[in-house]
MIGUSE-364361 format. One record per residue (C-alpha): residue number from 0; residue in three letters; x, y, z. Coordinates in nm, 4 decimals. Layout:
N
<seq = NUM | type = Ala | x = X | y = Y | z = Z>
...
END
This chain:
280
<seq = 0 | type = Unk | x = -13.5423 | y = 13.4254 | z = -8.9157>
<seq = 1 | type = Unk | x = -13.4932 | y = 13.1325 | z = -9.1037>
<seq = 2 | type = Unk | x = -13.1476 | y = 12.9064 | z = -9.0845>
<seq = 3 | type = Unk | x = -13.0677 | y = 12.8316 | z = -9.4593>
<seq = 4 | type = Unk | x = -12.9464 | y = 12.4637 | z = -9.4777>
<seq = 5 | type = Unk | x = -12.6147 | y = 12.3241 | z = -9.4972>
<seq = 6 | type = Unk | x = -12.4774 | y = 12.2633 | z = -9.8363>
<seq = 7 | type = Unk | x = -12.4822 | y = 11.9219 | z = -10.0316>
<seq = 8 | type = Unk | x = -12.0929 | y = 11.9297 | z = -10.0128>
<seq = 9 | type = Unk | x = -12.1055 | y = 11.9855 | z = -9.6267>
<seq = 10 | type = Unk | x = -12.3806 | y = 11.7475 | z = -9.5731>
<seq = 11 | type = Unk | x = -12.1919 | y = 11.5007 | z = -9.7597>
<seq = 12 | type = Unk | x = -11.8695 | y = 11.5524 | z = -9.6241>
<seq = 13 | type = Unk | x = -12.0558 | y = 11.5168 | z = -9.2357>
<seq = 14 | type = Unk | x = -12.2038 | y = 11.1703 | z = -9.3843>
<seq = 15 | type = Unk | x = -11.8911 | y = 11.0431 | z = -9.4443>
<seq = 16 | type = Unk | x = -11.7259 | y = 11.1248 | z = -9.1088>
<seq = 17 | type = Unk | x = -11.9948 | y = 11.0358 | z = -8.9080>
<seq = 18 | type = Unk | x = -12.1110 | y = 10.6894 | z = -9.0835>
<seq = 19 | type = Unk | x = -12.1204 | y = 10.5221 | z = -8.7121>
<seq = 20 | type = Unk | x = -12.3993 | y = 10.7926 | z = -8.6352>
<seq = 21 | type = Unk | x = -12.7995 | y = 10.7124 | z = -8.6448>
<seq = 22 | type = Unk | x = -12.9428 | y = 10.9069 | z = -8.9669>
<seq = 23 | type = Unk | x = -13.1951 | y = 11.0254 | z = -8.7037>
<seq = 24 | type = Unk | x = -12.9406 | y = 11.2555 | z = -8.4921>
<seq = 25 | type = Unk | x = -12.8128 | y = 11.4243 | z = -8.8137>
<seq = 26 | type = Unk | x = -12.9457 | y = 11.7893 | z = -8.8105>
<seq = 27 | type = Unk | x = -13.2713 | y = 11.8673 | z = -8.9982>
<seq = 28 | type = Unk | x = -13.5393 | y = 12.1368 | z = -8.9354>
<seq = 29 | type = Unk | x = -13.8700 | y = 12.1957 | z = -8.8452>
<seq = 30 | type = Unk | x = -14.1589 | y = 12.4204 | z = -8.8769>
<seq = 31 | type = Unk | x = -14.3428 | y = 12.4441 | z = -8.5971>
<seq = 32 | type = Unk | x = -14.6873 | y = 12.6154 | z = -8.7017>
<seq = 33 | type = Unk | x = -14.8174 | y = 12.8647 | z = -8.4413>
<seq = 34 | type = Unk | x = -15.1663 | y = 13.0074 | z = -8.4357>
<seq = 35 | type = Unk | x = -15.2029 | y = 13.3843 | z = -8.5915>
<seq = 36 | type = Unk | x = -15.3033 | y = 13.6347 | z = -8.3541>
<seq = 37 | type = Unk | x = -15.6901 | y = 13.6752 | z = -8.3138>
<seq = 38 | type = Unk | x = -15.8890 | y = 13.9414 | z = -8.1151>
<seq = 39 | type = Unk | x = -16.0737 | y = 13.7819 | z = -7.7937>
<seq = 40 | type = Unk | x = -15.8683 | y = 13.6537 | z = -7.4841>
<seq = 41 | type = Unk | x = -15.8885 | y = 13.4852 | z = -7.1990>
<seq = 42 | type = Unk | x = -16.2744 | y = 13.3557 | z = -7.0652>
<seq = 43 | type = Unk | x = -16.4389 | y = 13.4895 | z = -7.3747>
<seq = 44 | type = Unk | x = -16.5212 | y = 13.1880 | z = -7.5151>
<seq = 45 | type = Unk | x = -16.2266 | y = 13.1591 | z = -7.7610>
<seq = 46 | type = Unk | x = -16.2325 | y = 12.8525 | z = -7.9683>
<seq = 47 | type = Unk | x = -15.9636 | y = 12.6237 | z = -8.0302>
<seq = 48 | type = Unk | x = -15.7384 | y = 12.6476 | z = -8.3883>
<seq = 49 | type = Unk | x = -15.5146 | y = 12.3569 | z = -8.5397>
<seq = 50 | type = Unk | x = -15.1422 | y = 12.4477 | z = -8.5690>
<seq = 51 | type = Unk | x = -14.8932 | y = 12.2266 | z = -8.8000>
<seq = 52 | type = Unk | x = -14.5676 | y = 12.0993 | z = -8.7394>
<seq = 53 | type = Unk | x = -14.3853 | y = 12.0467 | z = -9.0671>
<seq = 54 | type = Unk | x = -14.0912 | y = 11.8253 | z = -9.0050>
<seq = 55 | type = Unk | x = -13.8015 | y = 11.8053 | z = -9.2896>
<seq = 56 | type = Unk | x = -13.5371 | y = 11.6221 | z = -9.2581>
<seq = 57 | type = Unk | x = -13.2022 | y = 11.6848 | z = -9.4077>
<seq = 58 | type = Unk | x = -13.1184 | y = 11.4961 | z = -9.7030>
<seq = 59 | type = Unk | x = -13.1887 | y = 11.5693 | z = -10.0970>
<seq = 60 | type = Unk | x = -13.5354 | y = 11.6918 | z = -10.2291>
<seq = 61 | type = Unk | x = -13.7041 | y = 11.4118 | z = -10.3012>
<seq = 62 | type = Unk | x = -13.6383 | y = 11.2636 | z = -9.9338>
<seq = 63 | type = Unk | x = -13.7211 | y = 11.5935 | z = -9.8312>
<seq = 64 | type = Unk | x = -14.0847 | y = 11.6038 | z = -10.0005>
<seq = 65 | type = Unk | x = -14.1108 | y = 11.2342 | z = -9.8745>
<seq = 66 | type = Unk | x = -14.0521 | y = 11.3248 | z = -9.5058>
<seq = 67 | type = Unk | x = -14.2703 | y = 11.6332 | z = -9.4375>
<seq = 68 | type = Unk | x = -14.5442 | y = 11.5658 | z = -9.2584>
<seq = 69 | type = Unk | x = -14.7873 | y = 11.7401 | z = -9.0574>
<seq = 70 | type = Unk | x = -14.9077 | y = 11.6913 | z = -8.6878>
<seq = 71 | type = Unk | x = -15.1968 | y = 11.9282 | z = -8.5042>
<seq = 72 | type = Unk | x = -15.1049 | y = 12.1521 | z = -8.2574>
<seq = 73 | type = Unk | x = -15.3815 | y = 12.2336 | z = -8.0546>
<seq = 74 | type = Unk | x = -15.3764 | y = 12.6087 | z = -7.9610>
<seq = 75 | type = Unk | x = -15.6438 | y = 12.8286 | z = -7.8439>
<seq = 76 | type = Unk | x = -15.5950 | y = 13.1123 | z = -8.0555>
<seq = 77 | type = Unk | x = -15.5201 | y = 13.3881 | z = -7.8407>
<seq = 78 | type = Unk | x = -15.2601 | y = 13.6171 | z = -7.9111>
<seq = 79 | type = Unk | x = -14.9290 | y = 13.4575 | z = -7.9817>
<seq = 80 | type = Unk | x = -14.7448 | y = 13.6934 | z = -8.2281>
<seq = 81 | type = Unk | x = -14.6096 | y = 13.4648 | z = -8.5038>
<seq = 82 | type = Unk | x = -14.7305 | y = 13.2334 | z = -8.7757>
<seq = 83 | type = Unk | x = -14.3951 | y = 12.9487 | z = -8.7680>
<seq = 84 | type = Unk | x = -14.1089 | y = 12.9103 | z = -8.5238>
<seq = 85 | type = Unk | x = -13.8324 | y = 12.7862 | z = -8.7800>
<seq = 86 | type = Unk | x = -13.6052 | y = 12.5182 | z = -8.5533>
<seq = 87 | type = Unk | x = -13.2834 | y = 12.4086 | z = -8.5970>
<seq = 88 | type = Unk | x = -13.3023 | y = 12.0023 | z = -8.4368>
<seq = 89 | type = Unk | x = -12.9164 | y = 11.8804 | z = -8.3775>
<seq = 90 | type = Unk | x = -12.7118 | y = 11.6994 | z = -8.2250>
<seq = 91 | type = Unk | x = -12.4055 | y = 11.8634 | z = -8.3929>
<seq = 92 | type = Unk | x = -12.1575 | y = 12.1514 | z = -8.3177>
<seq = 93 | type = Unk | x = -12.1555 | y = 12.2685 | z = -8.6669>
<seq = 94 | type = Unk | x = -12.5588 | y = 12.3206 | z = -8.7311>
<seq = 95 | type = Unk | x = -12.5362 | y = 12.4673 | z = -8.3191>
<seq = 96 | type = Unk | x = -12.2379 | y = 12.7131 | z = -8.5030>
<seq = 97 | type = Unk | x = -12.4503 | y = 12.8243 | z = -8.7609>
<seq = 98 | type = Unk | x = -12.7511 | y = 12.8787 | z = -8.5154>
<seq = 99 | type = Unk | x = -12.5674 | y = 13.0653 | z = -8.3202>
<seq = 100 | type = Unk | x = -12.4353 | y = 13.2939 | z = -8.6061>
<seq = 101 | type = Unk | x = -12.7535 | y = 13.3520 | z = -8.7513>
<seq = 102 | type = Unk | x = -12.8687 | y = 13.5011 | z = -8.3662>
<seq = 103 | type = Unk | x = -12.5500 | y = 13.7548 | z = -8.3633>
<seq = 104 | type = Unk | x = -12.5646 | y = 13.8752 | z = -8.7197>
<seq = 105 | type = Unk | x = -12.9667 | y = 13.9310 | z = -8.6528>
<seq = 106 | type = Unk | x = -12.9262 | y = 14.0652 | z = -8.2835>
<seq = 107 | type = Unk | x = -13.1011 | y = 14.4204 | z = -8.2586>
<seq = 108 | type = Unk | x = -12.8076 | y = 14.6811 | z = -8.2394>
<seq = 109 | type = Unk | x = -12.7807 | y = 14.9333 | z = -7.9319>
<seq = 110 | type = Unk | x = -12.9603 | y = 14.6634 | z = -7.7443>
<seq = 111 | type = Unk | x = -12.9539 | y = 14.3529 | z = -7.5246>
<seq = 112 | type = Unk | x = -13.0220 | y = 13.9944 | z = -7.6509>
<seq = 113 | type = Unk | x = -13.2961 | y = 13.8160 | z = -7.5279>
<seq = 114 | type = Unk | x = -13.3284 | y = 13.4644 | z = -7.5634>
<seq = 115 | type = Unk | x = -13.5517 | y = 13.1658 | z = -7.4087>
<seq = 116 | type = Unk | x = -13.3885 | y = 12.9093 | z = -7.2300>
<seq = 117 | type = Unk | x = -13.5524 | y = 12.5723 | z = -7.1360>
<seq = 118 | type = Unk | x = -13.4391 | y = 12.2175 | z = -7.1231>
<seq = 119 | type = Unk | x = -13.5464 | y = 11.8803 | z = -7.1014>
<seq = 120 | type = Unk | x = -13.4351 | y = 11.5544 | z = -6.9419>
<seq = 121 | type = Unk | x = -13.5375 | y = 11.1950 | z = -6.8833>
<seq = 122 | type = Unk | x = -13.7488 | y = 11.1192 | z = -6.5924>
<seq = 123 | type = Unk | x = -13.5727 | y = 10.9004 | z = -6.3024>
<seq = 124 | type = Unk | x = -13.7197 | y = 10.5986 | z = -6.3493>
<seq = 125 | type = Unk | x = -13.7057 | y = 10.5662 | z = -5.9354>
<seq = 126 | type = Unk | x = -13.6923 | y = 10.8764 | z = -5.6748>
<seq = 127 | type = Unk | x = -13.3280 | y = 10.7378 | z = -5.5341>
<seq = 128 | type = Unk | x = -13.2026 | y = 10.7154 | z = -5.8676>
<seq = 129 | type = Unk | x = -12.9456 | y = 11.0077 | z = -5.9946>
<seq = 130 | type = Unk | x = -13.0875 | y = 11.2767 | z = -6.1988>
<seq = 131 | type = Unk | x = -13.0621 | y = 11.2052 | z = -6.5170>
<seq = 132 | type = Unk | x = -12.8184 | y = 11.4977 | z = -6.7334>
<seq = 133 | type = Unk | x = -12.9727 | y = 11.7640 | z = -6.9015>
<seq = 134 | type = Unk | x = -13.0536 | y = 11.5502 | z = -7.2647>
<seq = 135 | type = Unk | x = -13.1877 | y = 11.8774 | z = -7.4836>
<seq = 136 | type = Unk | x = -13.1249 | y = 12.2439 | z = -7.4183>
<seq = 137 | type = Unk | x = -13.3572 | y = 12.4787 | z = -7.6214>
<seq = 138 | type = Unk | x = -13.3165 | y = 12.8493 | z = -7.7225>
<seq = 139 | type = Unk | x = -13.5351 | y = 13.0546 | z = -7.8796>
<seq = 140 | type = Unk | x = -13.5163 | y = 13.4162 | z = -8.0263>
<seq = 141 | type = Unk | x = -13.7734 | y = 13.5899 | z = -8.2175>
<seq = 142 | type = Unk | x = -13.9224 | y = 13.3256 | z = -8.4596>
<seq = 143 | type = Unk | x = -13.5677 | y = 13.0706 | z = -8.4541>
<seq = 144 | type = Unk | x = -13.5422 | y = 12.8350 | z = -8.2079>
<seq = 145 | type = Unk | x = -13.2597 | y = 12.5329 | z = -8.1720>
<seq = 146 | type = Unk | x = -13.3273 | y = 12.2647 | z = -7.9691>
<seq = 147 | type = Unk | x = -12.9912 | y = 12.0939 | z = -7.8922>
<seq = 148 | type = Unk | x = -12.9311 | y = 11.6966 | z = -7.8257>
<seq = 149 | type = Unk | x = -12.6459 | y = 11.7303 | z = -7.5711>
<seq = 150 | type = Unk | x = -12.6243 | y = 11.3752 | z = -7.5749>
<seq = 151 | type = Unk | x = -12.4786 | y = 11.3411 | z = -7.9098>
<seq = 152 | type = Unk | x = -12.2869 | y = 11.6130 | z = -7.9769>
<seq = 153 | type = Unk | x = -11.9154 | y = 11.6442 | z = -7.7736>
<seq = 154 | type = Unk | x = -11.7208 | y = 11.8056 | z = -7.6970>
<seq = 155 | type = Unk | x = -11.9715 | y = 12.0907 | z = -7.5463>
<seq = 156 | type = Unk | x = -12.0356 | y = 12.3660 | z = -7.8931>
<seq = 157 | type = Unk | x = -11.8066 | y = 12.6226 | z = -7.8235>
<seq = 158 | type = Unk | x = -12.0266 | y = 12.9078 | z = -7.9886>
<seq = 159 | type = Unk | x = -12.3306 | y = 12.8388 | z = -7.7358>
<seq = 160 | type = Unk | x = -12.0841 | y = 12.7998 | z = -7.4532>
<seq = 161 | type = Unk | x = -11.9580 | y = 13.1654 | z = -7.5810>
<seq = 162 | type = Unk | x = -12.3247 | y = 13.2641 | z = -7.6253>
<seq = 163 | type = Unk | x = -12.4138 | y = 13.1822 | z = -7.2501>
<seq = 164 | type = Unk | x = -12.1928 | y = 13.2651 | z = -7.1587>
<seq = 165 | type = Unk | x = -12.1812 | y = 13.6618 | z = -7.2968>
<seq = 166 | type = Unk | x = -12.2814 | y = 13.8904 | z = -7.0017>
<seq = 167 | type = Unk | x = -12.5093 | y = 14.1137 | z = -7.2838>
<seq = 168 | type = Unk | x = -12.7268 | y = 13.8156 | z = -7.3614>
<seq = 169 | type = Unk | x = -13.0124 | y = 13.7699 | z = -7.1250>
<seq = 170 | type = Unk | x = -13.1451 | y = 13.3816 | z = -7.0988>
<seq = 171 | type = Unk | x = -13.5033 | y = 13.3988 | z = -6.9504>
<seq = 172 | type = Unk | x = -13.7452 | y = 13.1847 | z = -6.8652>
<seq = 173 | type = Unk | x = -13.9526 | y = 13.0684 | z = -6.5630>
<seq = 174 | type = Unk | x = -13.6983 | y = 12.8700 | z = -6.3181>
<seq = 175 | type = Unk | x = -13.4565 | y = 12.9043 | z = -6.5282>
<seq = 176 | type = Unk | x = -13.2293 | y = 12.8804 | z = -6.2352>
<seq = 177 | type = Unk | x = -13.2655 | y = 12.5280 | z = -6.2289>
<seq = 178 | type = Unk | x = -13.1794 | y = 12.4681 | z = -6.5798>
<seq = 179 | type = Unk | x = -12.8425 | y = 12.6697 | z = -6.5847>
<seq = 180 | type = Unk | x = -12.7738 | y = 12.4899 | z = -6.2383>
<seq = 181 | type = Unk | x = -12.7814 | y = 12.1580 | z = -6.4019>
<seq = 182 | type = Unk | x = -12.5979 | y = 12.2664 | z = -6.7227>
<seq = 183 | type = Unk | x = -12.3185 | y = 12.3798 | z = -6.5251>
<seq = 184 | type = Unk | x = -12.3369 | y = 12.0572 | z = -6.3139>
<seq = 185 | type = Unk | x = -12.3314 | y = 11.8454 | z = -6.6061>
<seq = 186 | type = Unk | x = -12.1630 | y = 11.9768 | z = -6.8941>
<seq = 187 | type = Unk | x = -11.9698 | y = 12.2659 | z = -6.6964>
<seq = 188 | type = Unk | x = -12.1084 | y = 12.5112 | z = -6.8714>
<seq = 189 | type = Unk | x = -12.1980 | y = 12.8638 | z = -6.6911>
<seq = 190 | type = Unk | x = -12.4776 | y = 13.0966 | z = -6.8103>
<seq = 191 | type = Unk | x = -12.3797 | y = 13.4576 | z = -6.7378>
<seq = 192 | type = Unk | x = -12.7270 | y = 13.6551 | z = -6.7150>
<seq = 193 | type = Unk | x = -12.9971 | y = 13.4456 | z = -6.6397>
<seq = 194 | type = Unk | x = -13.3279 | y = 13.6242 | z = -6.6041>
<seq = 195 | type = Unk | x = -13.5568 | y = 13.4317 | z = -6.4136>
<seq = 196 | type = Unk | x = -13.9126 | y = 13.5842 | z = -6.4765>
<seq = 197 | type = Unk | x = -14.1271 | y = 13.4085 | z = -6.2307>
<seq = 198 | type = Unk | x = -14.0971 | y = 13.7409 | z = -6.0071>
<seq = 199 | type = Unk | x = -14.2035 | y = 13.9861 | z = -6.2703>
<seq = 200 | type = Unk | x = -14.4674 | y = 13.7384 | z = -6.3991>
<seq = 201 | type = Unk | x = -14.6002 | y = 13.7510 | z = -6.0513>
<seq = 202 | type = Unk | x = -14.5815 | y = 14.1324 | z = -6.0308>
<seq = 203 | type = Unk | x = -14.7777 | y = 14.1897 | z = -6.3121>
<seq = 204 | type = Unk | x = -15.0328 | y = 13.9828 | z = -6.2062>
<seq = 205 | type = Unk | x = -15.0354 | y = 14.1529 | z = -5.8794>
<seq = 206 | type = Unk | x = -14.9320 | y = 13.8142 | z = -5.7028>
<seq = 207 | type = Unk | x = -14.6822 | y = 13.7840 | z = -5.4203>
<seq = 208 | type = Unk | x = -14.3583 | y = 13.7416 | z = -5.4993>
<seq = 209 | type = Unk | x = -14.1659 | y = 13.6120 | z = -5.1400>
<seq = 210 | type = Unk | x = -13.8200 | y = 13.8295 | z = -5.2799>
<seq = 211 | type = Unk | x = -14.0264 | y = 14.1126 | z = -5.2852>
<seq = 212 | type = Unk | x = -14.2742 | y = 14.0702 | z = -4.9874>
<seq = 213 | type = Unk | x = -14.5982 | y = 14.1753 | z = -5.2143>
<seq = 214 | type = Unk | x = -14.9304 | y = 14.1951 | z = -5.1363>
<seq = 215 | type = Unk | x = -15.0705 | y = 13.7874 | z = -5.0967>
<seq = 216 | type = Unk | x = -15.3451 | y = 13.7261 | z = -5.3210>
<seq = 217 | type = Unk | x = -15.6401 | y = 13.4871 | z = -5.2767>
<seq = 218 | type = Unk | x = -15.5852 | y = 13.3191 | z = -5.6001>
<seq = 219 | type = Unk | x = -15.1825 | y = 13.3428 | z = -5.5512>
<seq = 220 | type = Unk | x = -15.2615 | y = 13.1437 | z = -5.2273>
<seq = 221 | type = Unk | x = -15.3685 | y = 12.8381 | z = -5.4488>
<seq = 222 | type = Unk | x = -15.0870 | y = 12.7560 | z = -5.5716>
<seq = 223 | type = Unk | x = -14.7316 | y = 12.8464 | z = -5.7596>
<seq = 224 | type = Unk | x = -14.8103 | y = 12.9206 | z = -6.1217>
<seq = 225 | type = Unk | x = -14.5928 | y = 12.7718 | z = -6.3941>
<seq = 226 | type = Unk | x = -14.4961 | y = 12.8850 | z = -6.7714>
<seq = 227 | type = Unk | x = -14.8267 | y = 12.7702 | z = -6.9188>
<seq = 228 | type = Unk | x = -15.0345 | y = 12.9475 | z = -6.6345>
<seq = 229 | type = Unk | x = -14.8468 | y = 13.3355 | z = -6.7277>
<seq = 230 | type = Unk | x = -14.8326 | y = 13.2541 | z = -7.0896>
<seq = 231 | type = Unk | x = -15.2240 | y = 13.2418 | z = -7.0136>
<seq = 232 | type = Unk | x = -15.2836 | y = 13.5691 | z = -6.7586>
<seq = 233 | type = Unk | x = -14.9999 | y = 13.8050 | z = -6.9801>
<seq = 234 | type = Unk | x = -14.9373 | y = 13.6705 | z = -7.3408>
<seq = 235 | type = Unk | x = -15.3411 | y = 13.5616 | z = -7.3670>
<seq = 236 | type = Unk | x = -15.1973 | y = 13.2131 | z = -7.5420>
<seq = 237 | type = Unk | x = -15.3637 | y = 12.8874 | z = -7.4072>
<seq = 238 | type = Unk | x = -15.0678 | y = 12.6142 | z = -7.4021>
<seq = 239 | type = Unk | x = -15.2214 | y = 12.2383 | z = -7.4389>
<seq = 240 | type = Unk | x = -14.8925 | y = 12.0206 | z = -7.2288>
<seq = 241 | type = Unk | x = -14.9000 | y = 11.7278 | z = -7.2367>
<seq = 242 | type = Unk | x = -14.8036 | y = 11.4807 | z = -6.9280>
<seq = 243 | type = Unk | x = -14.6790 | y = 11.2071 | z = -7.1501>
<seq = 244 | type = Unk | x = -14.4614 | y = 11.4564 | z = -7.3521>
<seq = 245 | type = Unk | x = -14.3321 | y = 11.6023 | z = -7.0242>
<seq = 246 | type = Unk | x = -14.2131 | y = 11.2715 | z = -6.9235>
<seq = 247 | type = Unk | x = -14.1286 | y = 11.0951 | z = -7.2168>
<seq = 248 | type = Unk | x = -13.7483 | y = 10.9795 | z = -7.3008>
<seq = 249 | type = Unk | x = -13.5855 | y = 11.2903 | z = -7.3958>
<seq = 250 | type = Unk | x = -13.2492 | y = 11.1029 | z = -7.4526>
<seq = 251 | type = Unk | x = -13.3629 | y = 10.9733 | z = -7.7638>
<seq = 252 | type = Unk | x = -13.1429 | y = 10.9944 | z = -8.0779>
<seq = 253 | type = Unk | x = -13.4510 | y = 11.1146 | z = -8.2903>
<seq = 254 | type = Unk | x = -13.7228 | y = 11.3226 | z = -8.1033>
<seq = 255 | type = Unk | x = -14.0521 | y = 11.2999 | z = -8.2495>
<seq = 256 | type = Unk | x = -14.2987 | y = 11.5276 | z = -8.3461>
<seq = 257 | type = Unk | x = -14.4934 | y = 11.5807 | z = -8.0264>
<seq = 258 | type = Unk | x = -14.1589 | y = 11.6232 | z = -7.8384>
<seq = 259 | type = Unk | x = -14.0279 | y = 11.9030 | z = -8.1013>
<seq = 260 | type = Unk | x = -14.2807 | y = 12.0369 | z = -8.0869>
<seq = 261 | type = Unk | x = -14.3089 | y = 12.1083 | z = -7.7178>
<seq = 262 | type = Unk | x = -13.9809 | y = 12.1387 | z = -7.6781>
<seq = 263 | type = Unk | x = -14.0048 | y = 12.4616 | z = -7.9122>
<seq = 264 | type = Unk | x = -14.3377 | y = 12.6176 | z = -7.7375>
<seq = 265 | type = Unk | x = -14.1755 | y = 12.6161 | z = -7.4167>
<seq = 266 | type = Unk | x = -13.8316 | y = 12.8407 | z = -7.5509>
<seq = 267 | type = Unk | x = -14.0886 | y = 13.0365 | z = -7.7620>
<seq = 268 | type = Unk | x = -14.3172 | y = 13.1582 | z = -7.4553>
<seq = 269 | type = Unk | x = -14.0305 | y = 13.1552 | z = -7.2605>
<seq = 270 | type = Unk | x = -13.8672 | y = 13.4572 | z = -7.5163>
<seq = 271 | type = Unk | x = -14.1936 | y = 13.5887 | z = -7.5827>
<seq = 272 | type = Unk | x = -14.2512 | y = 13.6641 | z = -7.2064>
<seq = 273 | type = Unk | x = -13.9223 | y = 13.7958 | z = -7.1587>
<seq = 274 | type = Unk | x = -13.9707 | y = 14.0634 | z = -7.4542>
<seq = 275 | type = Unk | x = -14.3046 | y = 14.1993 | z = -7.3104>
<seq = 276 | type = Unk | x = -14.1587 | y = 14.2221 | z = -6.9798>
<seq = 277 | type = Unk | x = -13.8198 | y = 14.3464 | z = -7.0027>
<seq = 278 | type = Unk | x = -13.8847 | y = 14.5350 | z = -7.3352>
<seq = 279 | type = Unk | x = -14.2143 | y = 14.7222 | z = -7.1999>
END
């Protein structure tokens, strides 16, 4: 699902009564380019594909043909079941608004929403500093994903407070109890159905899951797997992260294209494993 863009009237009239803002945390959108699904898997000696990430930012068309570019993803091409994740980049209630409506008027009827929750913040700089507030907060449904720049939008969009806050709407992802715990410490926002899937992951892989008291495996002794490590053993897609992405400043008022782009992968796997497992 593709979010159309905002009209030249709207993103005029926004221009005007934002002029103290950076051009770079207006709204634009971004393609992020996902390998097609392949046959092989896991330890068969798949080969690694390119993956784009078309950036456009808002504006008129010739700015727009002058700002796409193109940045490879690396991806082992596995099995992840989509060609483009179109995302919404903002630091704005209104492009969050129209996000959000795009979700409910798309949501599958007679069932429950799922959606990917992750977010992002800035390293502490020093382990007794604070923690730093959550700076993006990224959903992701099907093939539409918003990352949001909490930082520059207030006060708190009151269609993704609604949205998290709807008891029908499942928000998964893998400790995703520590994300809604700091949303609702720093923006005091509360998420009512958080699915954390690090227990089911761990189930399917036969792992033990301390809740549940299951069987101890020798590889599950090594150590706690993480998002990239099940998107790997269940969804058969090899994620590349980057440390220097991970901790790079996540409070800026532009993101670039690495950080987009990661940003995006993480809500997108996040979805993607709650729909195999909740789904099947």
């Amino acid at each position: 699902m593709a979010i159309a863009w905002a009209s030249p009237l709207r993103r005029l009239l926004a221009a005007a009564g934002a002029s103290a803002r950076s051009f770079h945390s207006q709204p634009y959108q971004a393609k992020v380019g996902v390998a097609e699904i392949l046959n092989g898997g896991v330890g068969k000696g798949v080969e690694a594909h390119d993956a784009k990430v078309e950036s456009a930012v808002g504006g008129d068309s010739q700015r727009l043909l002058e700002s796409c570019s193109a940045r490879t993803l690396r991806l082992k091409k596995l099995g992840i079941p989509c060609k483009h994740i179109n995302t919404t980049v903002a630091g704005d209630a209104e492009a969050a608004d129209e996000w959000v409506r795009g979700v409910r008027a798309n949501a599958p009827r007679g069932g429950r929403l799922i959606v990917g929750l992750d977010c992002e913040w800035k390293p502490k700089c020093h382990p007794s500093d604070p923690p730093n507030k959550v700076a993006t907060l990224q959903l992701c449904t099907g093939t539409s994903c918003l990352i949001l720049q909490l930082l520059y939008v207030s006060p708190f969009p009151a269609s993704v407070r609604s949205l998290l806050g709807d008891p029908s709407v499942r928000f998964v992802g893998i400790g995703v109890g520590e994300d809604v715990a700091k949303l609702e410490n720093g923006y005091g926002v509360t998420c009512a159905a958080p699915v954390d899937l690090q227990g089911k992951c761990n189930r399917r892989l036969g792992r033990y899951d301390g809740n549940r008291g299951l069987r101890l495996s020798g590889f599950a002794k090594k150590r706690r797997l993480g998002l990239s490590d099940f998107a790997r053993e269940i969804l058969g897609v090899a994620m590349e992260k980057s440390m220097t992405v991970t901790r790079s400043n996540w409070e800026n008022s532009k993101l670039d294209d690495e950080q987009v782009r990661y940003a995006c992968i993480d809500a997108y796997v996040s979805y993607s494993l709650g729909e195999k497992l909740l789904t099947n």
